[in-house]
N, C-alpha and C positions, 0 to 999 in steps of 0.2 A: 475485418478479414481482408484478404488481398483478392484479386483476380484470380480464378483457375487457370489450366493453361500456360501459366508464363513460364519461358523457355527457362532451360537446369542456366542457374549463375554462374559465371564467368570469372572466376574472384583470382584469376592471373591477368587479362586484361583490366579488367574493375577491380582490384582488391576493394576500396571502401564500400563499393554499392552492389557488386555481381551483377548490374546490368548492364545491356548492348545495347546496340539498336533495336535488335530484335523485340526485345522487352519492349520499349517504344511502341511498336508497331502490334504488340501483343496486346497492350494495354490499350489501345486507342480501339483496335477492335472488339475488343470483350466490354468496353463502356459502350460504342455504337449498336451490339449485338444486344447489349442489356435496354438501350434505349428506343430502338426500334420496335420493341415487342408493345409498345404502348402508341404504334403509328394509327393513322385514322385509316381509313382503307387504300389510299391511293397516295397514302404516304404528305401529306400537304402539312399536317400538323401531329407533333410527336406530344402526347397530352399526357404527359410521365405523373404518380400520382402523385398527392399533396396539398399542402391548401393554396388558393391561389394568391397571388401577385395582387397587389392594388390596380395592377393594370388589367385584370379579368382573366380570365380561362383564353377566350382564344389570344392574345398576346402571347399568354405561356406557352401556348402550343405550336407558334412559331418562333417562340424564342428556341423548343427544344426542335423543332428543325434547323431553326440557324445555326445555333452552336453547337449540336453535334456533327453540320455540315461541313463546318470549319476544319474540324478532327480529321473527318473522312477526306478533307480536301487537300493538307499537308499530308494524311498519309498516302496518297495514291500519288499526288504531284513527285512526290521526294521517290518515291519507287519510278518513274518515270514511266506511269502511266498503269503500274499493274493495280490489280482491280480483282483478287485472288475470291472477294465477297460481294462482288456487284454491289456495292456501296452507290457508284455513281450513278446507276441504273434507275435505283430506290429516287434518290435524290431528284432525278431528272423529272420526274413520274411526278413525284411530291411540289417538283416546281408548277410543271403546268397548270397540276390541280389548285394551286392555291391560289396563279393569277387569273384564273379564269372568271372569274366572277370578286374583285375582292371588295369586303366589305359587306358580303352577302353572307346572312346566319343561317349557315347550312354543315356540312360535316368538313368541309374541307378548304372554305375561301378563308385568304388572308386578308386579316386586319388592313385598312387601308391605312398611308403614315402621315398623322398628322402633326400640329407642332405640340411641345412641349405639355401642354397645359391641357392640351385636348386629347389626350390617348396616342403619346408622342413616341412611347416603347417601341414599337415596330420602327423607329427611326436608326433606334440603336442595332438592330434583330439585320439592317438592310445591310450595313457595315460588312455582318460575317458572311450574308448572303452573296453579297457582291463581289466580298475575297475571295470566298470558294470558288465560286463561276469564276474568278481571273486566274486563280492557280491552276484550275481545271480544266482551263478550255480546251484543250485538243479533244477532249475527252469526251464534255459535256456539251460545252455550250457551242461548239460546231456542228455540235451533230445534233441540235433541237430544232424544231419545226420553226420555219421563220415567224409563223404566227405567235407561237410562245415566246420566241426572245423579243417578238414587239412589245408583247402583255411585259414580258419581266423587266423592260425600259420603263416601260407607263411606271409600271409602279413603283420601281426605284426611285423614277424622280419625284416622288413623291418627299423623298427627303432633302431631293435641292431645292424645296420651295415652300419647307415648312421652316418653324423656327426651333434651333436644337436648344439645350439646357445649356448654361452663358459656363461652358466647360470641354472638357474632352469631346462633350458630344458634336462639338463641331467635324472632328475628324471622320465622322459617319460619313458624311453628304462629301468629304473629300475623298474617300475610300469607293464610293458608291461612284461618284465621277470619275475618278480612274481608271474602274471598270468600265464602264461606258468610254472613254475614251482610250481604254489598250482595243476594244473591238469595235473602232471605226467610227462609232455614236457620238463622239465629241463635238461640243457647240461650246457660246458663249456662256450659256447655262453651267456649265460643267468647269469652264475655267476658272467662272467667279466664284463657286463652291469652293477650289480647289487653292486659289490666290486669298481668299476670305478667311480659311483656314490655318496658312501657309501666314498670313499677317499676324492673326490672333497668337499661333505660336511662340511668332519671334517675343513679342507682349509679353508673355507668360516664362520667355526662359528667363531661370536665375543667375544661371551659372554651375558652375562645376558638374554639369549635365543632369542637374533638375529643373525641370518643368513646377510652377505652379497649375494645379488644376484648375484652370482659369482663371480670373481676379481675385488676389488676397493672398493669404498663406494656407494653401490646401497643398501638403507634400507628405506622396504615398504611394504605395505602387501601381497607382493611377501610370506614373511617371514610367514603369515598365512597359505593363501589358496594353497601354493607351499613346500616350504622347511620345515613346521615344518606336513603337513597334510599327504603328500606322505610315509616318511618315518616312523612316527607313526600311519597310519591305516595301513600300509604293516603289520607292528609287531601287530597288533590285532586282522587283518585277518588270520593271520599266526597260521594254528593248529598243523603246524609239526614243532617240535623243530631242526628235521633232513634236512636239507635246503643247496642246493649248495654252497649259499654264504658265509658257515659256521657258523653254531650256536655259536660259540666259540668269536664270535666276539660282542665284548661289545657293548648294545645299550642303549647311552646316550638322544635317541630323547626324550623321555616321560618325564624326568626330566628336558630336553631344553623346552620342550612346557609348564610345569608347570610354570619355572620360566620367559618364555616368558608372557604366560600371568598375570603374578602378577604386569607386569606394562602394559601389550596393555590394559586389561579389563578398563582402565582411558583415552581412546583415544576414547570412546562413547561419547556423550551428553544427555544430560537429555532429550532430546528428539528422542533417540533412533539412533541419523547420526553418523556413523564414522567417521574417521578424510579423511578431503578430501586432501588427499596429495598422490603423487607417481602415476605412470600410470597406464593404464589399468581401471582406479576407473568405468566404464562401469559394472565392476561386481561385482560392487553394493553388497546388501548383501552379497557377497562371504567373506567380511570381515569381519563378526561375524564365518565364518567355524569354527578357531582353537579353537574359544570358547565352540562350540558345540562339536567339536573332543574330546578337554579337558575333559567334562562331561561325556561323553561315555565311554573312555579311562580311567578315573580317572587321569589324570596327569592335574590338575586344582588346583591352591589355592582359588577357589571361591567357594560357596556356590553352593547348586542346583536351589535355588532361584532366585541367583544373574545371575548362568549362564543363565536361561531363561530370564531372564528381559533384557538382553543385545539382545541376538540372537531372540528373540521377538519383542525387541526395533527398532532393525534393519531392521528387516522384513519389520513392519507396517511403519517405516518412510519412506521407500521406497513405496510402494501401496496406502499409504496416501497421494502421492505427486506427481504421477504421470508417475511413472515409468512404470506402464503399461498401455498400449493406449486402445484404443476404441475396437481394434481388436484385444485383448486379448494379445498381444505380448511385452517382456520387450524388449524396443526401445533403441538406440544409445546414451546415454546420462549421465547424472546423474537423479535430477530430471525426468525431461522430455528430448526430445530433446538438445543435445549441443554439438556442433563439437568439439567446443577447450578442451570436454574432452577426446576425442578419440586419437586415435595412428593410423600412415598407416595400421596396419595389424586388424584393427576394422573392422568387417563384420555386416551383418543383424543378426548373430542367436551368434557373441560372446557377450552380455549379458549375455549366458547363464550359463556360466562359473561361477554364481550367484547358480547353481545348487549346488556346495559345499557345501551352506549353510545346504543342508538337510540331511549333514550326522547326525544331531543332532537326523533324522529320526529313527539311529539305536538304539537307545534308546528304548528301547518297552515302553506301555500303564505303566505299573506299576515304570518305572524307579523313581528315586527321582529328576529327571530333571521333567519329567513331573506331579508331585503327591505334590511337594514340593510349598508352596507360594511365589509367586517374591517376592524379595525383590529388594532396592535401587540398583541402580545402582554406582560405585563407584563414579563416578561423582557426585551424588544426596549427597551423604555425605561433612561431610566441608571442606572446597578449600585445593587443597593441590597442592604440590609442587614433582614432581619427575623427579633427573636430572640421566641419564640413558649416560654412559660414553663411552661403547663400541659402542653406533652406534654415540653418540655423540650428541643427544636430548635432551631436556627439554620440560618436558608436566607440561602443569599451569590449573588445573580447580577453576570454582570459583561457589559454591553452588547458590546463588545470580539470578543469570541466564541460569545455568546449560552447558554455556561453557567452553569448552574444546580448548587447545590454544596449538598448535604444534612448538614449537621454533625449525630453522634447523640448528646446525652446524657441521653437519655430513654425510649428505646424500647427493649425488651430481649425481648419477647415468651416473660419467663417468667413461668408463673403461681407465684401466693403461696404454692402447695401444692408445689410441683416443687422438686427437689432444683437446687443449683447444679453439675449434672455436664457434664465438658468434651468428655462426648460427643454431647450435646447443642447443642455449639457450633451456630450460625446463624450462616454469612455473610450473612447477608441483613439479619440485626439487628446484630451483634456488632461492628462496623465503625465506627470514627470516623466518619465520612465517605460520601456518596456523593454521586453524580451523574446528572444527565443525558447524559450523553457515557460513562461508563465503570461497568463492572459490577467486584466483588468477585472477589476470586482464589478457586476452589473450596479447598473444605475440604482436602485434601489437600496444597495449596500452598504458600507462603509469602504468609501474609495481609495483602492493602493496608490501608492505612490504621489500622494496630494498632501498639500498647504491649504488648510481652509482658516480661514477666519469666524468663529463661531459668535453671534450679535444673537442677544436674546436668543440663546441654545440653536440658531439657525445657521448652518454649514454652509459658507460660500463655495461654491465654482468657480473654476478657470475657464473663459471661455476666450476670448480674442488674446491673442500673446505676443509680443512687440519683442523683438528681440534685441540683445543689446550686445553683443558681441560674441565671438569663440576665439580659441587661441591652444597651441599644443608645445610638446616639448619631447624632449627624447622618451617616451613612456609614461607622459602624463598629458593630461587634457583640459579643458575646462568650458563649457557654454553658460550664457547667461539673458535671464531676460526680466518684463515686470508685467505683471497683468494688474489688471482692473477687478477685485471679487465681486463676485454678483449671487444675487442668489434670490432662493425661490418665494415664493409669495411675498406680500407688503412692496416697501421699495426694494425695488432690483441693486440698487447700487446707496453706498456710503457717502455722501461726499468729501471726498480728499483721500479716502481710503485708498491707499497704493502698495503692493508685494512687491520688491526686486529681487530674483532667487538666483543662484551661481551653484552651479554643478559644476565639482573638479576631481577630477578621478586619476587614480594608479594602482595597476595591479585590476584584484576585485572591490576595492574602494571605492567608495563615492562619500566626497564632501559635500553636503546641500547644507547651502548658508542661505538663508532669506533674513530682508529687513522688510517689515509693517512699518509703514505710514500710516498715519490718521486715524487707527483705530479706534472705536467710543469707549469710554467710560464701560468699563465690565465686560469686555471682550475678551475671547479667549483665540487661541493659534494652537492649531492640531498640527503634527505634520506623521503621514503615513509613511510604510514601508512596502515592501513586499511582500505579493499575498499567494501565502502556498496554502498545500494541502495536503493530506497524506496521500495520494496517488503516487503521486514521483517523491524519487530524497533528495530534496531543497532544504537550505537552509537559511531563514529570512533573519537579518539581523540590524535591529536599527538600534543606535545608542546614542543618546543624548551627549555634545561637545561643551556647548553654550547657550544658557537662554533657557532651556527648559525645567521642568518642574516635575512630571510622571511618567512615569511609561507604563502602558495596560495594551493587554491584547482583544483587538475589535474582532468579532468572526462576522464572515459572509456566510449565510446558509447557501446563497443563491452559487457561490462557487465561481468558476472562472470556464472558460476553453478548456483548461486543461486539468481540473477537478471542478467534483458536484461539490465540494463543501474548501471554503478556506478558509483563514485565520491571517490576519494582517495588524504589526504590529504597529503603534500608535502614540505620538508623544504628546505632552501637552504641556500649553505654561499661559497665565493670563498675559494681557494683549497690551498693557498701558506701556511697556518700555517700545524702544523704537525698534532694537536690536542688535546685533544680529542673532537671531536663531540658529543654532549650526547642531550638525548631527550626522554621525557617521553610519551607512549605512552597506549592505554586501545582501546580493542574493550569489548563493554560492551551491555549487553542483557537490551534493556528499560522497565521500569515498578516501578510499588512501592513497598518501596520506591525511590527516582531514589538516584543515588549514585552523590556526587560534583563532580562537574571538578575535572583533574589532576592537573590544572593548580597550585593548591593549596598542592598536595600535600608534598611537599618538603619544609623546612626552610632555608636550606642555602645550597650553592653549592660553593665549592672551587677546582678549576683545576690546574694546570700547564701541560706541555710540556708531562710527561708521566704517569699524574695519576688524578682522579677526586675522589673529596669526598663529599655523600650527606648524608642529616640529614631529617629524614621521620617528618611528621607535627602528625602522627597519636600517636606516642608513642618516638619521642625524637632519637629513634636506629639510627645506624651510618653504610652508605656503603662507602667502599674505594674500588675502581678499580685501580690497577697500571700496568702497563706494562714495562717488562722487569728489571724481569721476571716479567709474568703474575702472579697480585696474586689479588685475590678475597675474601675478609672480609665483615664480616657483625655482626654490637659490637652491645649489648643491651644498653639503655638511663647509665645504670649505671658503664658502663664501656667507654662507649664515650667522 
């Protein structure tokens, strides 16, 4: 269901989405108004129901006051102070009551913050608490009793002097210092938070405005509503040039967020879903934030048009689909309800974390964000191809049907310390492949879009992924990388056992060619496709190029995000040749007119031992794959 209440559509300003501001501002109320009703009496802790968080009940309970604080915080700041529902009021109330005592089991004191390991969540919870009070000061936090804003220093800095998780969480205690230091509280304390973080950053950027989420290859839209949101609203909040962490210190965020989104704004769908990949996806629209950041901030290569059609787009595909239940509350899930998309540290009120979305709020009535006509979305434009080197992605959109196709050989979200164990598998990472149209088969299932290597009937994992290049061309593409399989009980790993896989795509095509090294005696190589379901008309189709031996279709009972039950196609061939494996594969949106089979698209296909070459049916052009070295061509009919 959607929100009640929301103002009549707009669909001559918005043709693709019929929402305004207004809606914004509509929605961000009627989730506040649904969340409040679960306050403790004095408003300190918002105990929304469900089962708890591994971090306990009272964590939860000011996690659901931080982040629905956030919401109420961009929408009163961006109205320039109106306050139409006494939001801040609630809020101010619910401050005192929770530093008065914190750490104390009673109805209303808050968790004290400790580090990571110790009941470290209220570290993350101070972040939102500390934005709100800086967006909201004229409001709130001038007019609190000075004994309360002593208590809500005490306890913030309770996150400059613990230790945060070796990731985004740094940007908490940088956020929490900035507050303290826009209202006059700044020391050395609050510098070195704020210079500590500001170091780790630079660390972690890749390039082409992705962030890794701290050491290794963790890249996800962490990289939006964390690393690129934190350190460029600080700098737009920020009216003193004069600043402990020193002004003198170059800030590259707003030109990282620019050129971040000249490739994230193509990881929408035409129907307004982001890309479902990487954890935490619980908070949901939280994934359009940096676009809305972008427009506010001016560090955007998109239109003002285009930026609402997306952060609009996002919004309505989320309320159009069920994201908020009967009892006004965004629920545990994606759509609706789904476990397999949650993480241990998922509570009742972290949806809300979705609150980001409405920094777009700070925009006022007259901005060119909201005055300007949607336009297309990049996606709605003709298919394009962009292969994205530093995190090591390939995004495929295809106008046709309006998906959007996540190819991974890059992102793995294990850190540099962590063991390569297959219990640890992540469907959310571990996946060739994703989408905006379809989710990952749960762990339990037969996994889309994977190359396993089967030893004694036992199915390897992808977990660390070493990336070994990308490269594009006028409408084609290609990423490539090699993992290490691993897998569950016995020995974890083979010795010598090596994948290199190459993803080349055009059109709604995709080439995946993999070569197996060191396979044993009697091994086998599966390699999946995409797994639909009857819900939506999708159409999964994977057909064997070279190398393989059967095709059969695997079912998931356990279903995806976006169906209870799927079906994923599945090839197979034994393991003793070296290779290459190659296989043509298309997840394609149905409708007219419908597009042919793959089956047909290629003419001829010639392999050996380290290289394959195929010739398209559509236009005659010529791909060659070779290995070692790695090289990836792609010749027109008149050079082939």
């Amino acid at each position: 269901m959607t929100l009640p209440g929301l103002p009549r559509e707009d669909r001559v300003l918005s043709p693709y989405t019929g929402y305004t501001r207004a809606h914004w501002e509509a929605v961000a109320d009627g989730l506040l108004r649904a969340a409040w009703r679960w306050a403790t009496p004095h408003g300190a802790l918002l105990d929304l129901p469900g089962p708890p968080s591994a971090s306990g009940v009272r964590s939860d309970g000011l996690e659901g006051y931080a982040r629905t604080f956030l919401a109420a915080a961009f929408r009163v700041s961006g109205a320039g102070g109106e306050d139409p529902y006494g939001w801040l009021e609630r809020y101010a109330d619910g401050l005192a009551a929770g530093t008065r005592t914190p750490g104390r089991d009673d109805a209303e004191s808050w968790p004290v913050i400790r580090d990571l390991h110790a009941g470290g969540q209220p570290m993350v919870e101070s972040a939102s608490v500390a934005l709100g009070l800086r967006l909201t000061r004229p409001w709130l936090w001038d007019r609190l009793d000075s004994a309360v804003q002593d208590r809500t220093e005490d306890w913030l800095r309770g996150a400059l002097r613990h230790v945060p998780a070796p990731n985004n969480w740094y940007l908490f205690p940088y956020t929490v210092a900035g507050f303290l230091e826009s209202v006059g509280r700044g020391d050395a304390e609050t510098a070195r938070a704020r210079s500590r973080a500001l170091d780790l950053l630079e660390g972690w950027y890749a390039g082409q405005g992705w962030y890794a989420d701290g050491e290794g290859r963790a890249f996800d839209h962490y990289n939006g509503w964390a690393l690129h949101l934190y350190p460029v609203l600080d700098r737009h909040l920020d009216a003193s040039p004069d600043r402990a962490d020193g002004a003198a210190r170059p800030a590259p965020h707003g030109d990282r967020l620019h050129a971040h989104l000249d490739g994230f704004s193509l990881l929408f769908g035409a129907d307004g879903a982001p890309m479902h990949f990487g954890r935490s996806l619980t908070y949901r629209f939280a994934a359009a934030s940096a676009i809305g950041l972008g427009a506010v901030t001016g560090h955007t290569p998109l239109t003002p048009g285009t930026s609402r059609r997306l952060i609009s787009g996002s919004l309505r595909y989320f309320l159009d689909r069920g994201a908020v239940g009967a009892d006004g509350l965004l629920g545990l899930g994606w759509h609706g309800p789904h476990g397999a998309t949650l993480q241990n540290y998922s509570g009742p009120a972290s949806p809300y974390w979705a609150s980001k979305a409405f920094v777009c709020l700070l925009a006022p009535q007259t901005h060119p964000l909201w005055t300007a006509t949607e336009e297309p979305a990049p996606s709605e434009g003709p298919d394009q191809v962009l292969a994205l080197s530093a995190p090591g992605l390939l995004i495929q959109t295809t106008r046709a049907d309006g998906i959007v196709r996540l190819h991974n050989h890059g992102s793995d979200h294990v850190g540099p310390d962590q063991p390569e164990a297959a219990r640890d598998e992540d469907p959310l990472y571990s996946r060739q492949a994703y989408s905006t149209r379809s989710g990952p088969t749960a762990g339990a299932n037969t996994p889309d879009n994977h190359l396993a290597v089967a030893v004694a009937g036992v199915r390897s994992v992808r977990r660390r992924i070493h990336p070994l290049g990308t490269g594009q061309g006028n409408g084609w593409g290609w990423a490539a990388s090699w993992h290490r399989p691993v897998f569950p009980g016995g020995a974890p790993t083979v010795p010598g056992l090596r994948v290199e896989s190459v993803t080349f795509v055009r059109g709604r095509h995709e080439l995946r060619v993999h070569r197996v090294h060191g396979a044993p005696y009697g091994a086998r190589v599966e390699q999946t496709g995409w797994a639909t379901g009857p819900e939506e008309p999708l159409r999964s189709e994977l057909h064997p190029v070279h190398g393989w031996e059967a095709r059969e279709e695997a079912r998931a009972p356990a279903g995806t995000a976006f169906t209870r039950w799927a079906s994923v196609p599945r090839l197979t061939a034994g393991a003793e040749r070296t290779g290459p494996y190659a296989a043509l594969v298309a997840l394609t949106g149905t409708g007219e007119p419908d597009p042919p089979p793959i089956a047909g698209a290629l003419t001829r296909v010639t392999a050996d031992e380290g290289s394959i070459e195929v010739r398209w049916a559509d236009d005659g052009s010529l791909t060659r794959i070779a290995f070692e070295p790695l090289r990836v061509e792609h010749l027109p009919p008149a050079t082939g």
